[in-house]
Backbone as a printed PyTorch tensor [residue, N CA C, xyz], in Angstrom:
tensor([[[  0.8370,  -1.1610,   0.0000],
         [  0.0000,   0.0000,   0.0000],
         [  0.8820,   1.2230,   0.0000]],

        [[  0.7090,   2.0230,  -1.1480],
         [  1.6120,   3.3870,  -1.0500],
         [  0.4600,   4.2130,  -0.4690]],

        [[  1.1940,   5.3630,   0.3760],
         [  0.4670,   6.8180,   0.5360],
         [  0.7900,   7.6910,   0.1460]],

        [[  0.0050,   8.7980,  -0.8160],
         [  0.5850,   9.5960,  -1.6580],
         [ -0.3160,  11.1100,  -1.2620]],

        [[ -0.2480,  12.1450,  -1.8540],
         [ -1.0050,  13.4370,  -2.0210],
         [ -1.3890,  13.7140,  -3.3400]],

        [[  0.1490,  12.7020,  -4.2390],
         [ -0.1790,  13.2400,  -5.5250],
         [ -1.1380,  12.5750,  -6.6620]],

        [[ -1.6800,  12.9730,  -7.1020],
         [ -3.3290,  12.3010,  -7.9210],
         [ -2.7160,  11.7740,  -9.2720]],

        [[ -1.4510,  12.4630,  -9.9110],
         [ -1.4070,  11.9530, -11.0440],
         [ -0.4280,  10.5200, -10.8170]],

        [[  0.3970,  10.2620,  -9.7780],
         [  1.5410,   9.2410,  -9.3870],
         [  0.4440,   8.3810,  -8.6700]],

        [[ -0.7810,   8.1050,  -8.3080],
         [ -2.2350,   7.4890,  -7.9210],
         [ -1.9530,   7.1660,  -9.1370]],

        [[ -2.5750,   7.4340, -10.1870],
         [ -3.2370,   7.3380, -11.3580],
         [ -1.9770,   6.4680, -12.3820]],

        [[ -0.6460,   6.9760, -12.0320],
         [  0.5770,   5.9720, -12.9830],
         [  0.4460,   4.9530, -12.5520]],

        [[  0.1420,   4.5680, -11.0080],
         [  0.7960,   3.5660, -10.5040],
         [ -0.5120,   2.4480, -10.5580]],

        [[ -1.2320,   2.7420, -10.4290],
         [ -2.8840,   2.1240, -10.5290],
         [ -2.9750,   1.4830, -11.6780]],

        [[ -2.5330,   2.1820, -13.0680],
         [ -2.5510,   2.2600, -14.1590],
         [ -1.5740,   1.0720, -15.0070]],

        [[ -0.2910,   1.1740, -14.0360],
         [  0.7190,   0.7800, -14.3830],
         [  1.1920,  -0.6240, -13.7290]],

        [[  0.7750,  -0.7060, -12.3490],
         [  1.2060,  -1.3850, -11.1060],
         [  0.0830,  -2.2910, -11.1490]],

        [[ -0.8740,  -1.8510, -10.3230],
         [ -2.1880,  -2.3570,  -9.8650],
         [ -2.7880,  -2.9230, -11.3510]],

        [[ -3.0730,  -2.1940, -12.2750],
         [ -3.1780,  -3.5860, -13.4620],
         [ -2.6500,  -4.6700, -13.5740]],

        [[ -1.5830,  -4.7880, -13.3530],
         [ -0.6590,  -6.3860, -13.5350],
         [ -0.3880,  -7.0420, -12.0710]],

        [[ -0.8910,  -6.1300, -10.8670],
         [ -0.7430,  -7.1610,  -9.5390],
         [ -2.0320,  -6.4250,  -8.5590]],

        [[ -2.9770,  -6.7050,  -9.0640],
         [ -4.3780,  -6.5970,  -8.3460],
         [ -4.0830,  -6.1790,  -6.5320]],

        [[ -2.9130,  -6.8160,  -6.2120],
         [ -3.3710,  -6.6480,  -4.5050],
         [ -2.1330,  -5.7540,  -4.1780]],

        [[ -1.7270,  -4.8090,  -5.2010],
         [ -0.8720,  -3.6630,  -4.4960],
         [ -2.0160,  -2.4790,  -4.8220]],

        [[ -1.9660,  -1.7340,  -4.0580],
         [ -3.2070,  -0.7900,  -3.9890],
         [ -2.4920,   0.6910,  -3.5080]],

        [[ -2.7220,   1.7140,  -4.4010],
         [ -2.1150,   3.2350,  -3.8960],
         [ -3.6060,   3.9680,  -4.1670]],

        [[ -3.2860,   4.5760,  -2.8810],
         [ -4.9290,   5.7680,  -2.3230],
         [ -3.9860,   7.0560,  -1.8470]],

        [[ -4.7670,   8.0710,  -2.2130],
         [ -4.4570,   9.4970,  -2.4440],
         [ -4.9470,   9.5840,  -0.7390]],

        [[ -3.9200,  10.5880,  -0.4420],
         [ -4.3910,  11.3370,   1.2270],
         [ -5.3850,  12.5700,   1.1810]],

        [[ -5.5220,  12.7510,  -0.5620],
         [ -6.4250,  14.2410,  -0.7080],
         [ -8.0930,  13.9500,  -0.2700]],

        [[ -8.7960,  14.9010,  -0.1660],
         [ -9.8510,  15.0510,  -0.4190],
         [-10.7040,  14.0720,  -1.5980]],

        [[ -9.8960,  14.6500,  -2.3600],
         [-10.5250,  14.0870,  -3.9280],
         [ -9.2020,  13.2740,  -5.1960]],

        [[ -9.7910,  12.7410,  -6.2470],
         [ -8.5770,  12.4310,  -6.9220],
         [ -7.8250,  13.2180,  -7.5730]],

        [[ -8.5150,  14.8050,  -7.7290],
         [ -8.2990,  15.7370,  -8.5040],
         [ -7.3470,  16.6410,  -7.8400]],

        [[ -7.3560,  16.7050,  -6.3610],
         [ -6.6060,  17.4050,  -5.7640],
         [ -4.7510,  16.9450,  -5.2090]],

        [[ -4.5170,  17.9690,  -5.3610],
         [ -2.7780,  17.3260,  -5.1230],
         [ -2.3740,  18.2630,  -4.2470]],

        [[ -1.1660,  17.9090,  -3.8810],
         [ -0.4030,  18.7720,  -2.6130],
         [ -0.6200,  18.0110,  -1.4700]],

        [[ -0.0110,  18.6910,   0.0600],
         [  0.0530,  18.3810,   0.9930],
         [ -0.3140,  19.4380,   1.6620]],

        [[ -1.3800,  19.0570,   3.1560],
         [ -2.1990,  20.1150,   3.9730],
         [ -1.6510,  19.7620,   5.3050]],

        [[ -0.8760,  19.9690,   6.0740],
         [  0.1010,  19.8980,   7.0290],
         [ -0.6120,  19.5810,   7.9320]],

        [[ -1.7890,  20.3210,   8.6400],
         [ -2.7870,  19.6800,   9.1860],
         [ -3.7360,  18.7590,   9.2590]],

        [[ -4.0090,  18.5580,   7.9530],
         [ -5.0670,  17.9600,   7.2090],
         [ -5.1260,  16.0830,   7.5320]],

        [[ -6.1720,  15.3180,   7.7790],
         [ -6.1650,  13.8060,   8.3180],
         [ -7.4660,  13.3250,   8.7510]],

        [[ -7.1500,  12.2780,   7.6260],
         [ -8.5380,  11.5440,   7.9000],
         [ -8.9540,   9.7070,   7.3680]],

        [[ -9.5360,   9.1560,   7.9220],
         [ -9.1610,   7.5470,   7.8890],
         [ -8.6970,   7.3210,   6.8610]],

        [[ -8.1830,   6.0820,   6.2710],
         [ -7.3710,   5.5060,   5.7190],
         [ -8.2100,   4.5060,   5.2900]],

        [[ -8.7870,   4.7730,   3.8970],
         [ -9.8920,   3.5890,   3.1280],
         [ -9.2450,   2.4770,   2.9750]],

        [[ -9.0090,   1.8130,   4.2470],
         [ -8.3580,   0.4740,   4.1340],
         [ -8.9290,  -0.6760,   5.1140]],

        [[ -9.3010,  -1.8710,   5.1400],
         [ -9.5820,  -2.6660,   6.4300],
         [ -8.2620,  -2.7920,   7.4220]],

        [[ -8.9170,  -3.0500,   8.6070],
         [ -7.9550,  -3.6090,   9.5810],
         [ -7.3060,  -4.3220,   9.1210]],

        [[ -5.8180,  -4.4830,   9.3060],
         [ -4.8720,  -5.7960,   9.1080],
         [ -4.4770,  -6.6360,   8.1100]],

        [[ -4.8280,  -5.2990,   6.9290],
         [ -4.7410,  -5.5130,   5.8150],
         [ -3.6280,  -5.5730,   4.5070]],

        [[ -3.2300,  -4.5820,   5.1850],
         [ -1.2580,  -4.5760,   4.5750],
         [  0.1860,  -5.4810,   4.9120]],

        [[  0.3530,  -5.9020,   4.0070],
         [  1.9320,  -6.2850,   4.4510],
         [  2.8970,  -5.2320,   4.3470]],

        [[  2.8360,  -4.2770,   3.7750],
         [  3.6140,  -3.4230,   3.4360],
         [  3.1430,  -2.2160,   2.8250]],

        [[  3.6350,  -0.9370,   3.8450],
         [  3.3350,   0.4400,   3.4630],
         [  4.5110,   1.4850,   3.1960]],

        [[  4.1770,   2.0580,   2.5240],
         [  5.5550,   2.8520,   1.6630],
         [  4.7930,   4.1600,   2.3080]],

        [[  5.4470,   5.0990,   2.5550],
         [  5.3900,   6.7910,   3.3250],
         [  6.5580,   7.3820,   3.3250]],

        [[  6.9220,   7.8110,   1.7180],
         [  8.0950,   8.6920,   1.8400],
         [  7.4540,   9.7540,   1.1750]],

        [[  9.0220,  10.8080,   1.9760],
         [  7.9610,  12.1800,   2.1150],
         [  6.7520,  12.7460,   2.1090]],

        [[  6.0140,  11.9130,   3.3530],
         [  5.1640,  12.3590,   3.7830],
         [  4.7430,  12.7880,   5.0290]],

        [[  5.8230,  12.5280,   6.0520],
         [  5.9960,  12.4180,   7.5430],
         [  6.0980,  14.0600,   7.0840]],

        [[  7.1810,  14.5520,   6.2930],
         [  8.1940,  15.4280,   6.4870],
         [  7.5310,  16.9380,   5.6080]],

        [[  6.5290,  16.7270,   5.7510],
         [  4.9720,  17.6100,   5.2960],
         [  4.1090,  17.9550,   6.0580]],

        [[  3.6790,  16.9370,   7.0150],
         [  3.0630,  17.1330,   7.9910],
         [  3.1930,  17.7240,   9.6000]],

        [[  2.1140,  18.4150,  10.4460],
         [  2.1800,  18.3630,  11.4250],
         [  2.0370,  17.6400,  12.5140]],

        [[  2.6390,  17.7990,  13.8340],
         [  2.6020,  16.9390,  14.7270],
         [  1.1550,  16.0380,  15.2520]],

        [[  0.2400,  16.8240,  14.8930],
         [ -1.2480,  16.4350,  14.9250],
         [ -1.7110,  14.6980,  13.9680]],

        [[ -1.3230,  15.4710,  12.6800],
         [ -1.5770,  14.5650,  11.4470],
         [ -0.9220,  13.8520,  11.5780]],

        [[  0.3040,  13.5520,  11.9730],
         [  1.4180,  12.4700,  11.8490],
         [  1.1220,  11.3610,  13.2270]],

        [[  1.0930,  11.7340,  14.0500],
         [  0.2530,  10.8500,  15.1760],
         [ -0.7090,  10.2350,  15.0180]],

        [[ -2.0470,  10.6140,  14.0330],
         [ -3.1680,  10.5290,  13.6360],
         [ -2.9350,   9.4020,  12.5720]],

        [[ -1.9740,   9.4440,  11.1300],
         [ -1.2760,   9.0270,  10.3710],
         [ -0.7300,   6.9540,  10.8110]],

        [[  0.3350,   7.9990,  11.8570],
         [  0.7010,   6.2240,  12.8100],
         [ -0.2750,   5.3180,  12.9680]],

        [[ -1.2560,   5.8600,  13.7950],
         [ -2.0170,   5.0420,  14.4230],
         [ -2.5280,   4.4350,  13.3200]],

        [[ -3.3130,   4.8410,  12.2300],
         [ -3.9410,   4.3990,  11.1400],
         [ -3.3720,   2.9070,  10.3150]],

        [[ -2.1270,   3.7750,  10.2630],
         [ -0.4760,   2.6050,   9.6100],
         [ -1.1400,   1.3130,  10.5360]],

        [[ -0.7910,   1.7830,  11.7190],
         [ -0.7420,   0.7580,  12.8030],
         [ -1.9090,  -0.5850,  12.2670]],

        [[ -3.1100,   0.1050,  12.3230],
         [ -4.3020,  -0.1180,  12.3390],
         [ -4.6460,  -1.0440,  11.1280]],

        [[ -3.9740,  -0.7880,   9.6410],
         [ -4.2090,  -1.5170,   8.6680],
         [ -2.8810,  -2.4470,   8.3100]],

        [[ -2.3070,  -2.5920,   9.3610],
         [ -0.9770,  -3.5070,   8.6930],
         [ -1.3720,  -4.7340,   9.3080]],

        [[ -0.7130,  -6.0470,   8.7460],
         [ -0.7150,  -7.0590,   9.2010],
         [ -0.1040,  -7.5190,  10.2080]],

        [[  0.0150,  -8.5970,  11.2570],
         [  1.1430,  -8.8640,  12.1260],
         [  1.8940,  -9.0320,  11.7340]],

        [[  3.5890,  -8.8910,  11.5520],
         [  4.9460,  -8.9940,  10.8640],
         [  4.6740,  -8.0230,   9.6450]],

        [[  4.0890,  -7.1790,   9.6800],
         [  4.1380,  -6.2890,   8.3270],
         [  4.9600,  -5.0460,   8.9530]],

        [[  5.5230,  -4.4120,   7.3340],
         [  6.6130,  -3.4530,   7.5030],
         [  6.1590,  -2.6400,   7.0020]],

        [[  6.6790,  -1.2760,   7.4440],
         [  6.1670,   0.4310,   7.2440],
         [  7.7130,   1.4930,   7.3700]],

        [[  8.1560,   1.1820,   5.7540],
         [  8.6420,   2.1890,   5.2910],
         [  8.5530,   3.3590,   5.6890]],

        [[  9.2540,   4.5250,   6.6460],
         [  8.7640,   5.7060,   6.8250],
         [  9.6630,   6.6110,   6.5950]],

        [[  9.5120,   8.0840,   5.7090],
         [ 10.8290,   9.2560,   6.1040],
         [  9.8780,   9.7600,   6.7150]],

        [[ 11.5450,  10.5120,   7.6260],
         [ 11.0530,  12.1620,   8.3800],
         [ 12.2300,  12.4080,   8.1160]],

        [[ 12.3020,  13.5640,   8.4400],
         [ 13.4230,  14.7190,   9.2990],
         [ 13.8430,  14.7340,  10.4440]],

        [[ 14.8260,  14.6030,  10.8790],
         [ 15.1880,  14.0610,  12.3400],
         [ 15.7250,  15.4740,  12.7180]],

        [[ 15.1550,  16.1500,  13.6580],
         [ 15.8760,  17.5770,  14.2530],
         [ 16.6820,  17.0680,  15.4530]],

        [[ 18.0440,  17.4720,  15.2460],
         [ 18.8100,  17.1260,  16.0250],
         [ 20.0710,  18.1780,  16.4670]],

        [[ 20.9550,  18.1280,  17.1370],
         [ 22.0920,  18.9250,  17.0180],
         [ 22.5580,  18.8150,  15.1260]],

        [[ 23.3320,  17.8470,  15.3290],
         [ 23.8160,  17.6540,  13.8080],
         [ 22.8130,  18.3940,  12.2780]],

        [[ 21.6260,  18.1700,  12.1080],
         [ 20.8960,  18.0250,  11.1950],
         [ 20.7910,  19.6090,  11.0190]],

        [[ 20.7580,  20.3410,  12.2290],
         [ 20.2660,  21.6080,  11.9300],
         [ 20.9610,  22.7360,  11.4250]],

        [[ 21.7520,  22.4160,  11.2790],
         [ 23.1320,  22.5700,  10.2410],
         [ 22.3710,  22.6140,   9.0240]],

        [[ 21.8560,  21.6370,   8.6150],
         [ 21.2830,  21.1640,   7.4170],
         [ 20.0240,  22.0660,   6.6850]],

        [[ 19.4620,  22.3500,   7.5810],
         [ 18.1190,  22.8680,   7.2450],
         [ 18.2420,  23.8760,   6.6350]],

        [[ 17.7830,  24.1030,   5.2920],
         [ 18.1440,  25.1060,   4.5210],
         [ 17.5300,  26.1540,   4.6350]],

        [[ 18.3270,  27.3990,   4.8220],
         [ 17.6440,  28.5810,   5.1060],
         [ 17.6130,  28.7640,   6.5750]],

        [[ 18.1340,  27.8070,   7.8070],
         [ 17.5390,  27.7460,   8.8980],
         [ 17.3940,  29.3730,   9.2920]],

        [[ 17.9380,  30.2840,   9.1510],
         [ 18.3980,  31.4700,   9.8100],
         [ 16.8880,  32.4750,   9.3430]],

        [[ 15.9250,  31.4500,   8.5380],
         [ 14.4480,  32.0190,   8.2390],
         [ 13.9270,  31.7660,   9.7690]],

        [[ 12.6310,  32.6960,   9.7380],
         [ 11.7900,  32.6350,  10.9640],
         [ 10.6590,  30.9170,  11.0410]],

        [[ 11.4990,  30.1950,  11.6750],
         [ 10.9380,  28.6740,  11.7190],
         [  9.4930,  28.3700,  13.1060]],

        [[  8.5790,  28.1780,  12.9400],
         [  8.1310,  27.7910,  13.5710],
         [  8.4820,  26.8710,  14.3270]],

        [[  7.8110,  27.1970,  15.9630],
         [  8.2170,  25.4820,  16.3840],
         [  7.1940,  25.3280,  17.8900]],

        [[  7.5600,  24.2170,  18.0030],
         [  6.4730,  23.8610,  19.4450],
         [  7.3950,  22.4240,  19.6320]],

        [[  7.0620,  21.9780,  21.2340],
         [  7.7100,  20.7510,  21.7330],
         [  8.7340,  20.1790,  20.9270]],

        [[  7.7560,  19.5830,  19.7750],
         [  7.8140,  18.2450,  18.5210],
         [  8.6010,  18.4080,  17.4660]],

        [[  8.8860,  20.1960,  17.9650],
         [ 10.0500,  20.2410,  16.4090],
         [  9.5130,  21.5170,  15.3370]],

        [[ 10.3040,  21.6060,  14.2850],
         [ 11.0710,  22.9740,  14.0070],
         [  9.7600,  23.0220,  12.3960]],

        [[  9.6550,  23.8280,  11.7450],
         [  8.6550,  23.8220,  10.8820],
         [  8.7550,  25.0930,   9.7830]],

        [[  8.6390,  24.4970,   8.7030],
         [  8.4690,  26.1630,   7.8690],
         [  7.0360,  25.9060,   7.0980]],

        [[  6.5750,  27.0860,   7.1780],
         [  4.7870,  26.7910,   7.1390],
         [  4.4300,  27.9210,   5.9600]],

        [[  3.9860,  27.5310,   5.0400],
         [  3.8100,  28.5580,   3.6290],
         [  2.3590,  28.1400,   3.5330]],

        [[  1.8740,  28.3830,   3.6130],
         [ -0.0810,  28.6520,   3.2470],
         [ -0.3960,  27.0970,   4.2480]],

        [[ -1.0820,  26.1490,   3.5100],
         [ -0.7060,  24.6100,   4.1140],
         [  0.1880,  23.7730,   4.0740]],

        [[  1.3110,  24.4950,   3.2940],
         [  1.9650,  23.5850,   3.1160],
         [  3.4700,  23.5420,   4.3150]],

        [[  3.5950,  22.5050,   4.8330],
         [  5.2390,  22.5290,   5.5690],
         [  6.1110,  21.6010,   5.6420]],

        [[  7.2600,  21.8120,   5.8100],
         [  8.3410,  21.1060,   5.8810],
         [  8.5520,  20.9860,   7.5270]],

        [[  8.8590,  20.1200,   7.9550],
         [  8.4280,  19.7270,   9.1790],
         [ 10.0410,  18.7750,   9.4320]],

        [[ 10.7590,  19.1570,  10.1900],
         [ 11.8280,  19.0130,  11.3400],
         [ 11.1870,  18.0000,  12.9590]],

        [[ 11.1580,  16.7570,  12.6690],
         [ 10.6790,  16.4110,  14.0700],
         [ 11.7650,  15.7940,  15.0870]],

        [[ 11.6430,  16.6980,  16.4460],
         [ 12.8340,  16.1190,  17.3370],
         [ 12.7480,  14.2250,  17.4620]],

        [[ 13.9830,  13.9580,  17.5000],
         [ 14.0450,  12.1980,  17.2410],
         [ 12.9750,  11.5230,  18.6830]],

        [[ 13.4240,  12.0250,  19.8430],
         [ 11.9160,  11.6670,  20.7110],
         [ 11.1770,  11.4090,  20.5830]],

        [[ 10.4850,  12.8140,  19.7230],
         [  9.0760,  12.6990,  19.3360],
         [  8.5320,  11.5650,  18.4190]],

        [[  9.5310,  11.4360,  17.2220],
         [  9.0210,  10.4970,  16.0410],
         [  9.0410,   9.2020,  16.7450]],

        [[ 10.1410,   8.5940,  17.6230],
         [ 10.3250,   7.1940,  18.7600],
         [  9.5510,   7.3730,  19.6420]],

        [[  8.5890,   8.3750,  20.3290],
         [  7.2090,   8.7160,  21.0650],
         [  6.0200,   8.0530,  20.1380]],

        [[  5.9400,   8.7230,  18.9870],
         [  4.8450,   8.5580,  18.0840],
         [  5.0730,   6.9160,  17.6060]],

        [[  5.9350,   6.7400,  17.3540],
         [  5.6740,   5.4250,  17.1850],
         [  5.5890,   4.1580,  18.5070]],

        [[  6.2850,   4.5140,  19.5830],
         [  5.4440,   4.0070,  20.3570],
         [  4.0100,   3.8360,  20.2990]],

        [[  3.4420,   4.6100,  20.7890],
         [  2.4520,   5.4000,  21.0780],
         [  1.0650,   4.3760,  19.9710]],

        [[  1.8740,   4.4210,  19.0590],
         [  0.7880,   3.8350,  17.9320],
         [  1.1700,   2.2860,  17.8290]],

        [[  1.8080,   1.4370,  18.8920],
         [  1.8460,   0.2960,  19.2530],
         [  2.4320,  -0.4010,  17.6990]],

        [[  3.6640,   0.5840,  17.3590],
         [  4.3170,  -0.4180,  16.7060],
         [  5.7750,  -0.5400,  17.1270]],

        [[  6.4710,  -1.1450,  16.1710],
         [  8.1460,  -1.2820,  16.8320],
         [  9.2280,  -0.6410,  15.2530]],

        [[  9.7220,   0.0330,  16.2990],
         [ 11.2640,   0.3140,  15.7460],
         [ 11.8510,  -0.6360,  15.1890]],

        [[ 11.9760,  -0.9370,  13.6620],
         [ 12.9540,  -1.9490,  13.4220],
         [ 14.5150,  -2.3120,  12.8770]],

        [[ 14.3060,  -0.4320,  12.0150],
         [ 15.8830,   0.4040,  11.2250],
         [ 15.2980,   1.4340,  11.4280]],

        [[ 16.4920,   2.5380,  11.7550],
         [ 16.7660,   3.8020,  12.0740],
         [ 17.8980,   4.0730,  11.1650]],

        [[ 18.1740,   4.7330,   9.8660],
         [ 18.8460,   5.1710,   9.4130],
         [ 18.9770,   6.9750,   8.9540]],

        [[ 20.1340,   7.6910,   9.3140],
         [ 20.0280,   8.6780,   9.0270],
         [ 20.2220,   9.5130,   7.1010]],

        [[ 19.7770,   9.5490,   6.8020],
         [ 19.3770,  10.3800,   5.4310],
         [ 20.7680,  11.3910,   4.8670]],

        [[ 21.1270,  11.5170,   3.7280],
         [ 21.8290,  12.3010,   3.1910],
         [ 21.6010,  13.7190,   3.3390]],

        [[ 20.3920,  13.9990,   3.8460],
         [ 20.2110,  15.9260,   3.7080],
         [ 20.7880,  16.2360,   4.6080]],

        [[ 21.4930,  15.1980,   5.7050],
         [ 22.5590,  15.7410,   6.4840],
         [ 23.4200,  16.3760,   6.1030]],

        [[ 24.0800,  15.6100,   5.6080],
         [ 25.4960,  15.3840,   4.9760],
         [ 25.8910,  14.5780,   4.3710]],

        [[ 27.4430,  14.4410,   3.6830],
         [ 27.2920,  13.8430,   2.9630],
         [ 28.4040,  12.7550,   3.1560]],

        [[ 28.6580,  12.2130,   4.8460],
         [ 29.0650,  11.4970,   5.1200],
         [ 27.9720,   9.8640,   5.2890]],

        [[ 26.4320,  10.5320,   5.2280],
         [ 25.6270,   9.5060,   4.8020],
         [ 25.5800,   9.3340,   3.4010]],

        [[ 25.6260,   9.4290,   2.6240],
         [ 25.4230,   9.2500,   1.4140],
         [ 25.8590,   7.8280,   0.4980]],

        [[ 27.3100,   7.5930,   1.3430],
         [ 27.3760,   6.3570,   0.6450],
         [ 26.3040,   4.9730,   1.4530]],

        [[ 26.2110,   5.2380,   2.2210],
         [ 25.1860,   4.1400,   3.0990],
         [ 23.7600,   4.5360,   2.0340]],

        [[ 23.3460,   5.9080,   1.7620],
         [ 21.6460,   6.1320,   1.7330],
         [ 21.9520,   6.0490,  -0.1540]],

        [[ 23.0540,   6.4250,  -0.4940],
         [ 22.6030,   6.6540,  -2.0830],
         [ 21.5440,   5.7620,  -3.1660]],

        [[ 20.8190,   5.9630,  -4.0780],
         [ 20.8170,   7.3540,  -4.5100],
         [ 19.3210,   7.8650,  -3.8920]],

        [[ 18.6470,   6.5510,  -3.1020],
         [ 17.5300,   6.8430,  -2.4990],
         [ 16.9500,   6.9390,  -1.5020]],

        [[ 18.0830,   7.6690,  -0.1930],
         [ 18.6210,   7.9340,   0.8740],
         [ 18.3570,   9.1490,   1.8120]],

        [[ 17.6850,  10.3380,   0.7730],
         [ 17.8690,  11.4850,   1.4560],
         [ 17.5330,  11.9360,   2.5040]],

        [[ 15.9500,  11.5720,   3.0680],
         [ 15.2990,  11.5340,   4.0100],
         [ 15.6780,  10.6170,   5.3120]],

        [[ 15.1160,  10.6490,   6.6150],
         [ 15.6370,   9.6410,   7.4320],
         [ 14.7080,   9.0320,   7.7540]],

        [[ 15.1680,   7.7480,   7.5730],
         [ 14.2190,   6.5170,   7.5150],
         [ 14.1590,   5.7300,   8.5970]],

        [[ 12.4170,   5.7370,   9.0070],
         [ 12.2230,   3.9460,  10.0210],
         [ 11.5520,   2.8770,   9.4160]],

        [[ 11.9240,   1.5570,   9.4850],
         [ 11.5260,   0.8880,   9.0800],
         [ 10.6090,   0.1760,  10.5080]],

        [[  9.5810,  -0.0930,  10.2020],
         [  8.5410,  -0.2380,  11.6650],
         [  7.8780,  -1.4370,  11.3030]],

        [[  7.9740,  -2.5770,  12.6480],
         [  6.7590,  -3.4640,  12.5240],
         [  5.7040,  -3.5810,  13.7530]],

        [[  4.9850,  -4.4490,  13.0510],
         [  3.6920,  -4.7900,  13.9230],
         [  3.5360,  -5.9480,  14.3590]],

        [[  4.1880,  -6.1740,  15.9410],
         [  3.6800,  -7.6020,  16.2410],
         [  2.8110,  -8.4150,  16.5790]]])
């Protein structure tokens, strides 16, 4: 199961994917199929049954959202995966090191508890302290299984993450 915002990468992959293997399935996080982007706040169930996934893909999508939606998000994951199923995830890990990284940091960043944020109409880029994201996934009764840090660090990750690395990744199961 992929999670996406974008309606036309729905529509390749449905088109492309899901024609020739019926039980991989990608659903849009929008409103509608027509709508695209990401609403930082924005969250709502997950047209999926209970315990239904072996496997969920969520890149760059943690790293869009707010602390609200992304909690909201977990639990859902949680909710439609199978027992021993895996959940692909990026974020942004705000850390000493990383914030180095953040481009532009010296812009006026939002922030609260959970981490650092740049917020343009709905849309944001979202910095979450490493706590929080190992909170949230607690929290949504799954397990930590890889913790790898992402190239937008630096580029002493890069040979570990290349070329599809950039973000920082958990790999999460459900027992």
């Amino acid at each position: 199961m992929g999670l996406i915002t974008w309606s036309e990468g729905i529509k390749w992959a449905t088109d492309n994917i899901t024609s020739h293997y019926p039980n991989f399935v990608f659903k849009t996080l929008s409103d509608t199929q027509k709508e695209t982007g990401y609403r930082a706040d924005f969250f709502h169930r997950i047209d999926l049954d209970d315990n239904s996934c072996d496997l969920i893909l969520a890149t760059s999508l943690f790293t869009h959202l707010r602390y609200s939606a992304v909690v909201y998000y977990m639990k859902e994951i949680h909710r439609i995966m199978k027992k021993d199923a895996r959940a692909y995830l990026t974020f942004f890990i705000y850390d000493e090191e990383s914030r180095h990284a953040i481009p532009n940091a010296d812009r006026n960043l939002e922030s609260d508890e959970y981490g650092f944020y740049h917020i343009d109409g709905g849309y944001a880029v979202s910095y979450f302290k490493e706590k929080t994201i190992l909170d949230i996934i607690h929290e949504s009764d799954c397990t930590s299984y890889i913790k790898k840090f992402g190239f937008w660090r630096g580029d002493k990750y890069k040979e570990d993450r290349w070329p599809g690395g950039y973000q920082d990744l958990f790999i999460l199961t459900k027992d």
